[in-house]
N, C-alpha and C positions, 0 to 999 in steps of 0.2 A: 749447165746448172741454171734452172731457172728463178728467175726471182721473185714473188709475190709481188703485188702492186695493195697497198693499204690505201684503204680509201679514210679520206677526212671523217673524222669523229662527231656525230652528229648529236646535236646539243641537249643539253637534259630538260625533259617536260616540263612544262611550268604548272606549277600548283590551278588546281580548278578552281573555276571564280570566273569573274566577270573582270577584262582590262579594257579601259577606256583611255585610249591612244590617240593623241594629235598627230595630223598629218599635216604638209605643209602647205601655206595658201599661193605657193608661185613658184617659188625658189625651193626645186628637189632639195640642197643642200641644208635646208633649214630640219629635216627629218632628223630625229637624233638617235646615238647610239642606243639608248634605251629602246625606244623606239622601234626598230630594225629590229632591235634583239627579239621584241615583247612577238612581236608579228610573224618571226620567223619559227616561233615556238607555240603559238598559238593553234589550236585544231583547229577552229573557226574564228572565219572574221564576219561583223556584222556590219554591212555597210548602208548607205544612202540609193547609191547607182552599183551594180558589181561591174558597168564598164569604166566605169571613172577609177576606181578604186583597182579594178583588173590591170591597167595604165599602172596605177602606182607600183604592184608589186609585180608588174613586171621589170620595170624599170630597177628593183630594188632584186631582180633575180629570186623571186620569191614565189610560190605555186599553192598556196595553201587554199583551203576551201572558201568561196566565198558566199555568204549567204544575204538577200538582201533585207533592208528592214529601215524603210521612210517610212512617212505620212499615212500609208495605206494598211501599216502592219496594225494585226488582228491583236485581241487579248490572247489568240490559238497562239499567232505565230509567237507574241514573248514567252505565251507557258513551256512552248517548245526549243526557246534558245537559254531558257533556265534549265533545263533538264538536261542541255547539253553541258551546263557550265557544270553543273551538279559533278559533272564524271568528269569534264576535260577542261581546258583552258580556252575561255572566247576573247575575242577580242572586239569593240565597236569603234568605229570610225565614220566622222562624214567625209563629205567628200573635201574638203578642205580646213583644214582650222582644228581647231579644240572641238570636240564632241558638244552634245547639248547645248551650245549656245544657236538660238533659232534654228534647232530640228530637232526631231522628237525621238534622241534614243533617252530624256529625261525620265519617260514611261518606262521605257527598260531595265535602268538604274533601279528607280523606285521600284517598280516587283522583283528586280533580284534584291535589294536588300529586303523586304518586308519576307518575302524566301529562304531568308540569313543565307543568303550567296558571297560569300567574298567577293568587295567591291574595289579596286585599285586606280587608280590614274596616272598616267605617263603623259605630263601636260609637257606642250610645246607651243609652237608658232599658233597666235590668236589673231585675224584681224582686226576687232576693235581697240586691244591696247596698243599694237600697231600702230593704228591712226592717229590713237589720242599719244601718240609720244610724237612722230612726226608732226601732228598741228601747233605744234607749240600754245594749244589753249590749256588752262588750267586743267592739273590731274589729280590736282590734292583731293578733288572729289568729282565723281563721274558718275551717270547713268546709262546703262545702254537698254535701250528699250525696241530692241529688234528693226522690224520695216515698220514703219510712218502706213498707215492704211490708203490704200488705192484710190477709194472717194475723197473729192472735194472735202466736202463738210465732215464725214470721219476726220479727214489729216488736220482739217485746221482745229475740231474738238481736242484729238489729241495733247498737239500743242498747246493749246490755251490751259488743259489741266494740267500741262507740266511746266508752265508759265512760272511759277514759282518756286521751283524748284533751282535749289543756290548749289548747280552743279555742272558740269559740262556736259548736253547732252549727246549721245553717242547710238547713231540708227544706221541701218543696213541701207541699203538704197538701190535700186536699177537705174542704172544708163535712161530706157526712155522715160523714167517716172520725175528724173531728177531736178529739171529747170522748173516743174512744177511743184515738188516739195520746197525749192527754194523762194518761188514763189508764197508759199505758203507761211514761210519761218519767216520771209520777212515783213507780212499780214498781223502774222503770232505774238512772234518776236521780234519786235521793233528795232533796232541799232542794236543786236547783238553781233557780234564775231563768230564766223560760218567758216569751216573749212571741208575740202570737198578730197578727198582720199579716196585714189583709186590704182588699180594693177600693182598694189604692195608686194612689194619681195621680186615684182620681173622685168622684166628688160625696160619698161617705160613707163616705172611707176613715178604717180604726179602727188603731189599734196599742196592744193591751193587754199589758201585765207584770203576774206578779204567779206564786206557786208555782202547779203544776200541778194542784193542791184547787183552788183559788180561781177559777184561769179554767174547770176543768169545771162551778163550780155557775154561775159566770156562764153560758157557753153551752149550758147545760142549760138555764135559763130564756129566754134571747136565744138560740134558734138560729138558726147564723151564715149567712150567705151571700156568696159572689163565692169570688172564687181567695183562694188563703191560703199566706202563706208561716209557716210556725215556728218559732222558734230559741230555743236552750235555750241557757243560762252555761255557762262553764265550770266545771270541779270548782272548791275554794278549797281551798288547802292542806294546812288541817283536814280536807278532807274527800276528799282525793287518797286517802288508803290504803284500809282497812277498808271501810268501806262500796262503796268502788268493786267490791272485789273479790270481795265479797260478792254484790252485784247482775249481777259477768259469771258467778259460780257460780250464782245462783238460775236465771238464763236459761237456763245448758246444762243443768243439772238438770233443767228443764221438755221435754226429748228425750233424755235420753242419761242412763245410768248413775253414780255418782260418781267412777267413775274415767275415764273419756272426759269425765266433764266438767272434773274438776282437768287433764285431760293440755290441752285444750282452751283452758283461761284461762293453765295455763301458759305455751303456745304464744305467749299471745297477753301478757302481762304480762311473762313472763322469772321467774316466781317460781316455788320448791323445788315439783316436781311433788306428795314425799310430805306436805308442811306443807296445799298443795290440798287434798289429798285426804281430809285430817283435819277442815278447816273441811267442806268438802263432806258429809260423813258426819254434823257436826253439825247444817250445815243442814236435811240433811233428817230428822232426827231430830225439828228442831222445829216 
């Protein structure tokens, strides 16, 4: 007598639409069952790299199609990953973390819904809230405002416009960019609290505090490696006025004349353009 061999029940389709699935930033184990589920069910997935992402689902015994879609994807390529959502089930992922936060499936997003695509999320493991739990700096209120720009004078503009801003700021950062953004925060931002978060969730992840002198002579002799997230305090009361507004005047200073530069911070504080323009004059005097 022979006996049939039944093979495993294979899972029911998922509604078409568009799902946006976090992946994990280190730790495989941080994936979750939603997660696994969405992906295992999904016809396509929309990724960053399809070898980064080919790694995940292998690891996760998974085979499903991978399609790719970074920086370089066309208006073509999203009209054609809508039409697939239209009939089957997509899935978008970067290569680590929560989708759309610094990479562009937010384009995606936005024409599948303006498409009336059904839009879903299966949120998970993010590194900047991450970071800002581990820094033990204030979370009651947060900004994250991606990577700090490459140049000089971009990074220190940057900063100086978000100089007043009564939040913990929270930026992406590279390994070799880093001693000089610290640099930079502590040009900006004078005596704030700097904390420097990196290799979350694996084997040697660090989270240091401490002012922005102190972790550049640390990573000057440890230089750092893996992803990195940065997040600087916010101003403290004493230190909301004067110097804030000092440090958005030295930055426009470093391009523009002192009177574009007081029109500039005014713009941007609400304070007496001619009062600017007089601090301005003296800074650069000194």
């Amino acid at each position: 007598m022979t006996v049939g061999v039944t093979s495993a029940p294979q899972p029911e389709p998922l509604t078409p639409g568009l799902y946006i699935v976090a992946t994990p930033i280190g730790n495989l184990g941080d994936i979750t069952l939603r997660a696994k589920d969405i992906l295992a069910r999904c016809a396509v997935i929309a990724c960053e790299d399809t070898r980064v992402t080919g790694k995940l689902m292998q690891l996760l015994g998974l085979s499903n199609r991978l399609l790719r879609h970074d920086d370089h994807a066309s208006d073509a390529d999203r009209a054609r990953l809508i039409e697939h959502m239209r009939s089957q089930p997509v899935a978008l992922v970067s290569d680590a973390g929560m989708p759309l936060v610094s990479d562009p499936g937010y384009r995606l997003v936005r024409d599948a819904l303006a498409a009336g695509v059904p839009v879903t999320v299966a949120p998970g493991a993010n590194a900047p809230l991450t970071a800002l739990a581990l820094s033990g700096l204030p979370s009651d209120r947060f900004l994250f405002a991606g990577f700090l720009p490459p140049k000089d004078a971009a990074r220190l503009a940057t900063l100086a416009e978000l100089a007043t801003v009564r939040a913990t700021l929270v930026f992406f950062e590279t390994a070799p960019r880093l001693t000089k953004s610290l640099a930079a925060i502590g040009e900006a931002l004078p005596g704030r609290e700097v904390a420097v978060a990196r290799e979350l969730t694996k084997l040697h992840e660090e989270c240091r505090t401490g002012s922005a002198a102190d972790l550049i002579a640390h990573y000057t002799a440890h230089p750092p490696r893996g992803e990195i997230v940065l997040l600087v305090g916010p101003p403290c009361e004493a230190d909301a006025g004067a110097h804030d507004v000092d440090a958005l005047l030295l930055a426009a200073l470093d391009s523009e004349k002192p009177s574009q530069a007081a029109a500039q911070v005014a713009k941007v504080t609400g304070l007496d353009r001619r009062e600017l323009y007089a601090r301005a004059l003296e800074l650069r005097q000194s």
